[in-house]
N, CA and C of each residue as an Amber inpcrd file, in Angstrom:
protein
   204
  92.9150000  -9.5660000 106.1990000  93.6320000 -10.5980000 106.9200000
  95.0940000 -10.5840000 106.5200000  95.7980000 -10.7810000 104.9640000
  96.6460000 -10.6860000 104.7000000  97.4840000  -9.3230000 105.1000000
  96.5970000  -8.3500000 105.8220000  97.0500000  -7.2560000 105.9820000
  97.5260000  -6.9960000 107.7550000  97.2540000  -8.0610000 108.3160000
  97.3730000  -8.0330000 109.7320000  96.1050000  -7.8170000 110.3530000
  95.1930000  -7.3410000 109.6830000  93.6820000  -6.8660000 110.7380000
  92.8910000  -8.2170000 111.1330000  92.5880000  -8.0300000 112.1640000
  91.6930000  -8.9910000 112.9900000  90.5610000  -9.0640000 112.3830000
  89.6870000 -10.6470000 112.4120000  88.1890000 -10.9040000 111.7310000
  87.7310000  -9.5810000 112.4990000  87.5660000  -9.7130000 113.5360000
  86.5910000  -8.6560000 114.0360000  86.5900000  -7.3110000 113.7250000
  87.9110000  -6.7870000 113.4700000  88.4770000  -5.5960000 113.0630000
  87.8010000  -5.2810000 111.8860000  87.8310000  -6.4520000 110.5180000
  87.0300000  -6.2390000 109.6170000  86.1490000  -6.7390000 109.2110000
  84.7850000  -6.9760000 110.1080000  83.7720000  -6.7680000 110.0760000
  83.0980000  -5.8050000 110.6720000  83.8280000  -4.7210000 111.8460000
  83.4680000  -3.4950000 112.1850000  83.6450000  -2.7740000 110.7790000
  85.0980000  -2.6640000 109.9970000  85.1640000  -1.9240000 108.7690000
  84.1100000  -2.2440000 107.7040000  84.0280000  -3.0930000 107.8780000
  83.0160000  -2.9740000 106.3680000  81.5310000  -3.3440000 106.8290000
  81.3720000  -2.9960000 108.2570000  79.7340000  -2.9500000 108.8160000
  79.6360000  -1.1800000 109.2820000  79.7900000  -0.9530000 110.2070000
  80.2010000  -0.0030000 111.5280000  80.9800000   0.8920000 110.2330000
  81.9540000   0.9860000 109.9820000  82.3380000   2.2510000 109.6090000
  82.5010000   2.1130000 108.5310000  81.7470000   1.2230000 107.5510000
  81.3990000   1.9430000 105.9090000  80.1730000   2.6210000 105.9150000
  79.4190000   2.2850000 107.0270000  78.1070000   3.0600000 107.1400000
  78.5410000   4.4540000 108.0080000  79.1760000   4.9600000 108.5180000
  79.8870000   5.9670000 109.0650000  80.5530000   6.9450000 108.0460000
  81.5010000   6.5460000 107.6900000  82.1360000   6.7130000 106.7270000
  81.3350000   7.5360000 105.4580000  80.1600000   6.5950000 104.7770000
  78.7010000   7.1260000 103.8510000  77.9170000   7.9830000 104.9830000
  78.0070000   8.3630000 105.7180000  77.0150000   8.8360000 106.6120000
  75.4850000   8.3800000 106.3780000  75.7260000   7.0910000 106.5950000
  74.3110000   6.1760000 106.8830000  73.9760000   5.3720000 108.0840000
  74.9260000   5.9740000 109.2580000  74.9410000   4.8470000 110.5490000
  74.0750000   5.6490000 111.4700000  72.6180000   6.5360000 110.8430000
  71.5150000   6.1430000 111.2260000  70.6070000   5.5230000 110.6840000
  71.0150000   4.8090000 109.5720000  70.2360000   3.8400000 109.0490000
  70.6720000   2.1700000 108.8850000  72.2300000   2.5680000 108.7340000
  73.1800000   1.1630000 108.8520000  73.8530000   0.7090000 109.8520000
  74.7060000  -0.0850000 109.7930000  75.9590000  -0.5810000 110.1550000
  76.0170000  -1.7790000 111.1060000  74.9840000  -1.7380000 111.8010000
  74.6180000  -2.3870000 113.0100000  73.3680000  -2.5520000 113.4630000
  73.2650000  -3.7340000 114.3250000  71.1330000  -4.4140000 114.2260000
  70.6710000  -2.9830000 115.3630000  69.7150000  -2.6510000 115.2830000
  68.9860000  -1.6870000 116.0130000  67.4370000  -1.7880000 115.7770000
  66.8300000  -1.0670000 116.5960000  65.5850000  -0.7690000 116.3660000
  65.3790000   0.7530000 115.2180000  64.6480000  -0.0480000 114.0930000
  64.8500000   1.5200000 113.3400000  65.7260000   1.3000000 112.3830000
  66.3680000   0.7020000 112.6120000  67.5490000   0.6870000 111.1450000
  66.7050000  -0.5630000 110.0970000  67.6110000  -0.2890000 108.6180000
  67.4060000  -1.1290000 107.7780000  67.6220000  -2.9530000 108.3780000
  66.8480000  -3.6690000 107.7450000  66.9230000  -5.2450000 108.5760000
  67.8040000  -6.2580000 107.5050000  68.7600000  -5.5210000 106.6560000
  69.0310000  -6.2840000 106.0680000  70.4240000  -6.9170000 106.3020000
  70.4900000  -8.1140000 106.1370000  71.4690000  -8.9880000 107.1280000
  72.3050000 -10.5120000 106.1120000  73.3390000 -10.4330000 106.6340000
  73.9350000 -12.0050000 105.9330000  74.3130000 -13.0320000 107.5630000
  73.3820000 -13.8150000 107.2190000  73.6970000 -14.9010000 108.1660000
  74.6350000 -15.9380000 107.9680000  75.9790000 -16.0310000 108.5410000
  76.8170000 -16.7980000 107.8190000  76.9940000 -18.5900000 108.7470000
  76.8860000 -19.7390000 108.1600000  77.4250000 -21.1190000 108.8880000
  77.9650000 -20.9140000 109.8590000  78.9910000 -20.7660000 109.2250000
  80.2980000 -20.4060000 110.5430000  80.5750000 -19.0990000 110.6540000
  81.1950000 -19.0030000 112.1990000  81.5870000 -17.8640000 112.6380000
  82.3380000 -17.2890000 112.0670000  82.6380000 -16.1150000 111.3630000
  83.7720000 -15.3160000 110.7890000  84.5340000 -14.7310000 111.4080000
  84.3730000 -14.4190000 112.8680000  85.2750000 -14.2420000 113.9860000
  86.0280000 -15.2120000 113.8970000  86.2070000 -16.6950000 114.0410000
  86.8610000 -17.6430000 114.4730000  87.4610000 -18.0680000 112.9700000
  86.7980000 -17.5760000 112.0770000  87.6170000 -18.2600000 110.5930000
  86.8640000 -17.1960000 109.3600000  87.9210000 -16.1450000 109.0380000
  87.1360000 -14.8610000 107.7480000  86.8630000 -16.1210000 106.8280000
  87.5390000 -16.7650000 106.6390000  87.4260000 -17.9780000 105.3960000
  85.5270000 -18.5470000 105.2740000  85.0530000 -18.4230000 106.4820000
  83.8620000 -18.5120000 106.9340000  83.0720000 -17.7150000 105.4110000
  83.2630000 -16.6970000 105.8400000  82.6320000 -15.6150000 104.5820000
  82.2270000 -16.0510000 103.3440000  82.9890000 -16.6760000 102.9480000
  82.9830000 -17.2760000 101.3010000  82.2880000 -18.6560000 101.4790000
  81.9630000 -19.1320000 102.9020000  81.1710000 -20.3120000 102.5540000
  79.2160000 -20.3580000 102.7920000  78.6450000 -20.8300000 103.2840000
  77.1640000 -20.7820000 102.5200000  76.5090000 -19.4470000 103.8090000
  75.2240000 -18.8010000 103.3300000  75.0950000 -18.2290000 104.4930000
  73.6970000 -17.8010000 103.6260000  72.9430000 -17.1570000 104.3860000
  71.4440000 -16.7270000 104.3430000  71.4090000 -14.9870000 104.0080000
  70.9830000 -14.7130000 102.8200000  70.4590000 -13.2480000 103.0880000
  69.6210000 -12.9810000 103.4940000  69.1690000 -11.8340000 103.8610000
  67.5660000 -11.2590000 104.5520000  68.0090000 -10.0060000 103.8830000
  67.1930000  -9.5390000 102.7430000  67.0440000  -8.0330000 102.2400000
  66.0950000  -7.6960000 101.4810000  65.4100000  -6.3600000 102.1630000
  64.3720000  -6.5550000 102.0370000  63.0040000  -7.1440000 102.0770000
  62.8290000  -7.8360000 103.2840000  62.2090000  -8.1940000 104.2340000
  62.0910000  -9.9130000 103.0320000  62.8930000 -10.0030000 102.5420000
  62.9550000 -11.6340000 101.9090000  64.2150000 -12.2740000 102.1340000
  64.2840000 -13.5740000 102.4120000  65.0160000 -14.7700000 102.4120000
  65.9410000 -15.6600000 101.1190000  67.1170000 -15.4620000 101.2330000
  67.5220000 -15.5870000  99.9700000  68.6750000 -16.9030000 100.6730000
  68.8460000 -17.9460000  99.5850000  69.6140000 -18.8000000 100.5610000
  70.6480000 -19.2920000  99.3620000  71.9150000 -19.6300000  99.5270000
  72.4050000 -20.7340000  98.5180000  72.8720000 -21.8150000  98.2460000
């Protein structure tokens, strides 16, 4: 953000093309059929506010529920 990049911009970077990047985006990066299911569900939208990120949100990894 401090860098000029758009929320959306970096959550493609550090979803979409860190799994690219590792050559794991047939297993990562993005929800699919077939890929790993592991996921952060966040309150708020991080599109509309990155600040979002740092506030409460749900893991799913490894087919368990982790909350805080």
């Amino acid at each position: 953000r401090e860098a000029g990049i758009s929320p959306a911009d970096t959550l493609q970077i550090a979803t979409w093309n860190g799994a690219q990047a590792l050559d794991l985006n047939d297993q990562l990066g993005h929800i699919a059929r077939g890929k790993k299911a592991d996921m952060i569900i966040f309150d708020t939208n991080p599109l509309d506010d990155v600040d979002g990120l740092m506030g409460k949100k749900i893991v799913i990894k490894g087919g368990k529920i982790y909350q805080d």
